[in-house]
TORTORMAR-953831 format. One record per residue (C-alpha): residue number from 1; z, x, y. Coordinates in nm, 2 decimals. Layout:
+-----+--------+--------+--------+
:  nr :      z :      x :      y :
+-----+--------+--------+--------+
: NUM :      Z :      X :      Y :
...
+-----+--------+--------+--------+
END
This chain:
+-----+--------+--------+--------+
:  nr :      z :      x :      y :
+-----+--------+--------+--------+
:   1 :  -7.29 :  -4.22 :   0.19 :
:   2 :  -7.28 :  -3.98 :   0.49 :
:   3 :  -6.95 :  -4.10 :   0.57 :
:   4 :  -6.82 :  -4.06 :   0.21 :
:   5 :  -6.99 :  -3.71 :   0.17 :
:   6 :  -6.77 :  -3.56 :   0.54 :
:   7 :  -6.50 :  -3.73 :   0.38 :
:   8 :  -6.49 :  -3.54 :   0.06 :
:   9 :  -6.60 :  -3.19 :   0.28 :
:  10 :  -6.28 :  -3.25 :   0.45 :
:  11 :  -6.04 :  -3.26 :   0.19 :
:  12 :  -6.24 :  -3.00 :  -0.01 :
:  13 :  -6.19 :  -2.80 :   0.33 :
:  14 :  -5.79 :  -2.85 :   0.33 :
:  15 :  -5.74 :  -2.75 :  -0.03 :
:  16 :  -5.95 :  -2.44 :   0.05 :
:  17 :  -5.69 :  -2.42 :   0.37 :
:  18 :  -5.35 :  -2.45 :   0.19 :
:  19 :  -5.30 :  -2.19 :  -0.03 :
:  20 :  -5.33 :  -1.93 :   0.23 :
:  21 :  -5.04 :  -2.09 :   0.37 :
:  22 :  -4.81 :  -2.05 :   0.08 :
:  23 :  -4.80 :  -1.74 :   0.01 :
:  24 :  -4.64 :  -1.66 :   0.38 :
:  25 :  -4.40 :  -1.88 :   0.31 :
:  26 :  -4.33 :  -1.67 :  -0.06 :
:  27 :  -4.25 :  -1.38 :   0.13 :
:  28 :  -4.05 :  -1.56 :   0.34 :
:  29 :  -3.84 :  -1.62 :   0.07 :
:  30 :  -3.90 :  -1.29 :  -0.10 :
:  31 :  -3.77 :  -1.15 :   0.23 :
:  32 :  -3.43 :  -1.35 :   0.24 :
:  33 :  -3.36 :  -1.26 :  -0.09 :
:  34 :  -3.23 :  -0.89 :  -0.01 :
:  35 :  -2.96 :  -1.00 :   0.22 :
:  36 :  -2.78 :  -1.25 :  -0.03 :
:  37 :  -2.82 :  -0.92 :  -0.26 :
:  38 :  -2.61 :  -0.70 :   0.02 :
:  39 :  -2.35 :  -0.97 :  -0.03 :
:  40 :  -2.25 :  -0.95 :  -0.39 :
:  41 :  -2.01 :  -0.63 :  -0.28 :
:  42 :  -1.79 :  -0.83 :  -0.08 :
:  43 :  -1.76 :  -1.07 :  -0.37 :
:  44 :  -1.66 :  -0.76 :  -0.56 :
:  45 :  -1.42 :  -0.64 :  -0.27 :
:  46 :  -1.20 :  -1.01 :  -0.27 :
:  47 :  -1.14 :  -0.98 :  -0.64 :
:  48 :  -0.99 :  -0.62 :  -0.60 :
:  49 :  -0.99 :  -0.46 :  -0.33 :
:  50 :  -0.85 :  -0.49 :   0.02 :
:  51 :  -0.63 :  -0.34 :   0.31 :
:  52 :  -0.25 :  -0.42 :   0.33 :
:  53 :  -0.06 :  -0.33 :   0.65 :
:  54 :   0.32 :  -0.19 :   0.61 :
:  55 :   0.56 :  -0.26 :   0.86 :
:  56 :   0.63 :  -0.04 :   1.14 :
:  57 :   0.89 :   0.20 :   1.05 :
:  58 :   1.09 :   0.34 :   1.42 :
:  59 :   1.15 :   0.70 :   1.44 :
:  60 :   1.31 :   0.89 :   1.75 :
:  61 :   0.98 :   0.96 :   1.88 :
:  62 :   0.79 :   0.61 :   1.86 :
:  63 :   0.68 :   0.36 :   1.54 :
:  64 :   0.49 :   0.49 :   1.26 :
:  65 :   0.28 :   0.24 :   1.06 :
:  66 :   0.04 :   0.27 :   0.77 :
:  67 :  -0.24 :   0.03 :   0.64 :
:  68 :  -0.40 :   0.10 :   0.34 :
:  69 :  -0.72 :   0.03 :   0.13 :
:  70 :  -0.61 :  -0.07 :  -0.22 :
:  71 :  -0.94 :  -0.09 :  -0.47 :
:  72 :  -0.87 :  -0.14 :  -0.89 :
:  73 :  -0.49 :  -0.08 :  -0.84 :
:  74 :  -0.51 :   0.24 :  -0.64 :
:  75 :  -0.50 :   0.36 :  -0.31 :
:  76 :  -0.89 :   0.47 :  -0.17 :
:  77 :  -0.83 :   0.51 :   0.21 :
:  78 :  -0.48 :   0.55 :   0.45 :
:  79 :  -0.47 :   0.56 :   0.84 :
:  80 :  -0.16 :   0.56 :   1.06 :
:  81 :  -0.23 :   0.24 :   1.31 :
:  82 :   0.05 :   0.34 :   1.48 :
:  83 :   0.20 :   0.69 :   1.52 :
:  84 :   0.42 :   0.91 :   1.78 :
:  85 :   0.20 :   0.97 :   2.10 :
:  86 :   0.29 :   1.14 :   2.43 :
:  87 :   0.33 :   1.50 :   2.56 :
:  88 :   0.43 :   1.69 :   2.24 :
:  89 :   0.40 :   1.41 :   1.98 :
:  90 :  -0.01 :   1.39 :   2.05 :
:  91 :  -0.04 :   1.73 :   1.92 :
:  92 :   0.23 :   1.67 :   1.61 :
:  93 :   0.06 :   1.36 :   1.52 :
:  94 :  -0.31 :   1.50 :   1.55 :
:  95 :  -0.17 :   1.75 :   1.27 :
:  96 :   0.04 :   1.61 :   1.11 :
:  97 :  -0.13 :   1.20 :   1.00 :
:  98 :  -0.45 :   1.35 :   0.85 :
:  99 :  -0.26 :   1.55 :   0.62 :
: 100 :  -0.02 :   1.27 :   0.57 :
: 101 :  -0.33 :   1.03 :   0.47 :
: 102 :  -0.53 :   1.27 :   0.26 :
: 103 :  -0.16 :   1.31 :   0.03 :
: 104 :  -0.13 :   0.92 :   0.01 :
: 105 :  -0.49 :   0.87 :  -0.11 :
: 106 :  -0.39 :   1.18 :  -0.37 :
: 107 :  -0.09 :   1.06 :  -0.50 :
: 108 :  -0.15 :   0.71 :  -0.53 :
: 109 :   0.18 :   0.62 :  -0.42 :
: 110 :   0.47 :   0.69 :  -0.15 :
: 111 :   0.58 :   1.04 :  -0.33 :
: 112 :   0.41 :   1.25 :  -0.07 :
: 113 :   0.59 :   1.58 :   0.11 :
: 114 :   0.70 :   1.56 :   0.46 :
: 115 :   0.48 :   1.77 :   0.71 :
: 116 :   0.62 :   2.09 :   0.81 :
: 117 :   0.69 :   2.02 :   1.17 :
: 118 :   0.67 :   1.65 :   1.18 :
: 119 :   0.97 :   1.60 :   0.99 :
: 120 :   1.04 :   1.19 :   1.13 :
: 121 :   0.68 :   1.14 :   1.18 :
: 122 :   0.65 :   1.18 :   0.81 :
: 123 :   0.97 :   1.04 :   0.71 :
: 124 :   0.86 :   0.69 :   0.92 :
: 125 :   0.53 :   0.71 :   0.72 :
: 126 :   0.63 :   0.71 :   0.39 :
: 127 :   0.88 :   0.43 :   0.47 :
: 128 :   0.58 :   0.21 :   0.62 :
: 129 :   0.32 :   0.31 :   0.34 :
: 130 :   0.63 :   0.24 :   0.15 :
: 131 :   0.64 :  -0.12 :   0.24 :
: 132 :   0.22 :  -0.16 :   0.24 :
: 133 :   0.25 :  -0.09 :  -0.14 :
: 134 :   0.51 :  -0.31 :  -0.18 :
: 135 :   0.32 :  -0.61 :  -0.04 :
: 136 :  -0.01 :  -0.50 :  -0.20 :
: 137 :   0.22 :  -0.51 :  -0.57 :
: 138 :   0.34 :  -0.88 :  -0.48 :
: 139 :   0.02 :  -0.93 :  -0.39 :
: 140 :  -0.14 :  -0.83 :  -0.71 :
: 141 :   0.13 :  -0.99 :  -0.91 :
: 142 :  -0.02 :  -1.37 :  -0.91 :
: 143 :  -0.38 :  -1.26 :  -0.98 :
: 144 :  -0.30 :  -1.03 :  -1.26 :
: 145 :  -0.10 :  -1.32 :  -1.41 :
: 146 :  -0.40 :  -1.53 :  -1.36 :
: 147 :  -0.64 :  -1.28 :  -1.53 :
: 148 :  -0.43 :  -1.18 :  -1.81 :
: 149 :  -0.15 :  -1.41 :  -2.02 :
: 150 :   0.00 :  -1.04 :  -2.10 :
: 151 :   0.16 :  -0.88 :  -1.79 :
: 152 :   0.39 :  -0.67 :  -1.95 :
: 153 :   0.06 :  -0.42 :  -2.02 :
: 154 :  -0.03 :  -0.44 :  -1.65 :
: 155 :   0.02 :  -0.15 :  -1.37 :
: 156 :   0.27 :  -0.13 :  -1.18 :
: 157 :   0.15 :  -0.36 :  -0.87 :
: 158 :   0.15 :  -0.63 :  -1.11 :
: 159 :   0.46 :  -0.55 :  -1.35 :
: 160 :   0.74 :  -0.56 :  -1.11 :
: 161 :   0.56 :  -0.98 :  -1.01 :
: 162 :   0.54 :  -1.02 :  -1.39 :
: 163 :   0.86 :  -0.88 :  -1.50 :
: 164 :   1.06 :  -1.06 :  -1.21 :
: 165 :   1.34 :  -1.30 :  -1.36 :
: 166 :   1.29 :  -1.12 :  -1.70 :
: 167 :   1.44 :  -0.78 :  -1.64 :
: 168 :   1.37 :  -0.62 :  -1.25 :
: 169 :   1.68 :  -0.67 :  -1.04 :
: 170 :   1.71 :  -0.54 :  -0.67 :
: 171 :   2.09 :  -0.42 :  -0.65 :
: 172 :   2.31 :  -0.26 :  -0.36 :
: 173 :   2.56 :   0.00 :  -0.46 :
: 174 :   2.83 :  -0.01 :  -0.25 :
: 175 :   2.88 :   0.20 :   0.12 :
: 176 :   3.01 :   0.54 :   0.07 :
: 177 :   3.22 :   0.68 :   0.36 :
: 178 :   3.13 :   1.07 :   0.45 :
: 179 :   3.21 :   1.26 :   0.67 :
: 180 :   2.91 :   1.21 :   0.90 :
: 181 :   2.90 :   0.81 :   0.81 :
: 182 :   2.84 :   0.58 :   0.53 :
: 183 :   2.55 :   0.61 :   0.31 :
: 184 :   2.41 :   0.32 :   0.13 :
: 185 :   2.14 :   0.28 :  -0.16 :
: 186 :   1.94 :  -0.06 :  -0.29 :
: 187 :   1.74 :   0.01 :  -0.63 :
: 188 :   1.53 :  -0.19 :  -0.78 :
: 189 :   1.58 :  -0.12 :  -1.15 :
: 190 :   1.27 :  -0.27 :  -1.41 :
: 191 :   1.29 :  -0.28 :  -1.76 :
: 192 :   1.56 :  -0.10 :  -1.79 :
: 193 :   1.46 :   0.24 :  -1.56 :
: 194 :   1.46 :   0.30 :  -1.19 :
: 195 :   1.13 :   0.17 :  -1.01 :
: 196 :   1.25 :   0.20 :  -0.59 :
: 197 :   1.52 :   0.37 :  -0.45 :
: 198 :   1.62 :   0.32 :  -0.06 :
: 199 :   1.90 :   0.43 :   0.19 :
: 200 :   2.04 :   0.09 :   0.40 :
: 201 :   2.28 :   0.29 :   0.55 :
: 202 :   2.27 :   0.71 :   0.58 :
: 203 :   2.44 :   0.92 :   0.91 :
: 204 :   2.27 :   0.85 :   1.23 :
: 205 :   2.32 :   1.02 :   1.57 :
: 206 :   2.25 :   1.42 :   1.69 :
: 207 :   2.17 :   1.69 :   1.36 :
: 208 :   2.27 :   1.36 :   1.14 :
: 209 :   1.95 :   1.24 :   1.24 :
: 210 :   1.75 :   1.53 :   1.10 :
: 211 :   1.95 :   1.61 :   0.83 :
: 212 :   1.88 :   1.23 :   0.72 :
: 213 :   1.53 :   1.25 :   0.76 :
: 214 :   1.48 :   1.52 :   0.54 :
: 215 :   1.76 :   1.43 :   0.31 :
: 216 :   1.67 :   1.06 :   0.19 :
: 217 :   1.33 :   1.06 :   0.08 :
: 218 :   1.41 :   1.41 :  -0.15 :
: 219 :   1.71 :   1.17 :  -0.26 :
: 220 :   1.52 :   0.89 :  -0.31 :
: 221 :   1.24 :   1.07 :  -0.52 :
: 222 :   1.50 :   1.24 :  -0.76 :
: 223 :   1.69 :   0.92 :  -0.85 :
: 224 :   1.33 :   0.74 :  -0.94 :
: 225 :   1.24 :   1.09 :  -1.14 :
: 226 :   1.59 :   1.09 :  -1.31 :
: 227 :   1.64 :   0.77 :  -1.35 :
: 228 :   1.99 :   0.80 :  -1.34 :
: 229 :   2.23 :   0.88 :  -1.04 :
: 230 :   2.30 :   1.26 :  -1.20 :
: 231 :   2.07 :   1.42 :  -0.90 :
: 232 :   2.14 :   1.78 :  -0.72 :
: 233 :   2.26 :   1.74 :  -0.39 :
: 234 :   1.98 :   1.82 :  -0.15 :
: 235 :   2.08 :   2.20 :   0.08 :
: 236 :   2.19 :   2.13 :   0.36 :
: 237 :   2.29 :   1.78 :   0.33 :
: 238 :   2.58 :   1.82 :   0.09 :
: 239 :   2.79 :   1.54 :   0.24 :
: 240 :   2.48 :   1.26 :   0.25 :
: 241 :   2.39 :   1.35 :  -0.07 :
: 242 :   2.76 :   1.28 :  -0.24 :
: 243 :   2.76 :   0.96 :  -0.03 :
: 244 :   2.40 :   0.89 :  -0.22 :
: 245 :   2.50 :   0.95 :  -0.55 :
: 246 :   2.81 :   0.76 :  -0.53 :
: 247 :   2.63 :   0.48 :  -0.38 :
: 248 :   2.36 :   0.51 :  -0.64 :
: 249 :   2.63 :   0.48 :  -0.93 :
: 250 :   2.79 :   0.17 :  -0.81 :
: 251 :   2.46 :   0.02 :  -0.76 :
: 252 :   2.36 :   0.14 :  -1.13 :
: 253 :   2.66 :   0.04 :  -1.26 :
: 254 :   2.58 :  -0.35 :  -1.16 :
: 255 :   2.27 :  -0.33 :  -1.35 :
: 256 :   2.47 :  -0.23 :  -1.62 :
: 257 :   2.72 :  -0.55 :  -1.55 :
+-----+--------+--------+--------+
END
């Protein structure tokens, strides 16, 4: 009986010893709990949001290139990873990128103003944020398909994907000789209206080099706006901008075709 009443006292003493154990190991759990909470954001983030690089555009003073944090469509954050450096460019580019970021995170798109003063280092910058939309669009184009049978009612990352074989058509007007060179524009043209406009080929070489940096992207802005190849001729560049226009036409005019 002895043996039989320890043995009982020893279980009873275990079961008494147990439940203080368990509820260290709760809080274990109750502890580990917080991080898988921390996570859910970066579930958020994969389903849309990210950061697309553009490619590195060359300018006479070094490469300019632009990565950008797309979130819900629209741009949240820019920075120039690469940008003009050395002697007089340091000082240009400390001025001239953080003004260049803040007006691509304002205008949600490419159609930002050259910085007085950095006339190339802006021009390369809207070329490379340029193409870092452009990849964050084709991008986009799959999953919006994915999440919605009806693309047409999309934004525009998605719509040019959507729309592609059913009315957007890249086209290259033909090269227009100036005076200072030939000028050549590609537009991509999208239901029916202009979407992208680019120079392939504008006068390079001395002043042709300036005139061309400032010329193009004011160019390039008006034909989008007008949607038509009846733009002013920018001051200043009056034989670039015929060259454009001409170029534009004959580009428009195969869309027509």
């Amino acid at each position: 009986m002895l043996a039989g009443a320890a043995t009982v006292s020893g279980i009873v003493l275990l079961l008494s010893l147990k439940p203080s154990s368990d509820p260290g190991a709760g809080s274990a759990a109750g502890g580990a709990a917080p991080p898988v909470a921390a996570q859910s954001p970066q579930g958020g983030r994969g389903a849309g949001a990210g950061t697309v690089t553009g490619d590195a555009a060359r300018t006479q003073y070094g490469p300019v290139q632009v990565r950008l944090t797309v979130s819900g469509g629209k741009i949240t954050g820019a920075e120039a990873v690469q940008a003009p450096k050395g002697g007089q460019s340091d000082q240009v580019t400390a001025d001239a990128v953080p003004k260049l970021n803040r007006a691509a995170v304002a205008a949600g798109s490419a159609d930002i103003d050259a910085v007085s003063g950095a006339t190339y280092t802006s021009a390369g910058y809207v070329k490379s944020l340029q193409s870092a939309l452009d990849k964050a669009a084709a991008a986009a184009g799959p999953a919006a398909q994915e999440s919605s049978g009806a693309n047409s009612g999309s934004g525009g990352g998605g719509r040019g994907e959507g729309d592609a074989g059913q009315g957007t058509q890249v086209l290259t007007g033909d090269a227009a000789q100036t005076q200072y060179g030939p000028v050549q524009v590609r537009v991509t043209v999208s239901g029916g209206r202009i979407t992208d406009v680019e120079a392939l080929q504008a006068p390079k070489g001395g002043r042709s080099d300036q005139v061309t940096a400032d010329a193009v992207p004011r160019l390039n802005r008006a034909a989008v706006a007008a949607g038509t190849a009846d733009i002013d001729a920018v001051s200043g560049a009056t034989y670039t901008s015929a060259g454009y226009t001409q170029s534009l036409q004959s580009a428009l005019d195969r869309a027509g075709g």
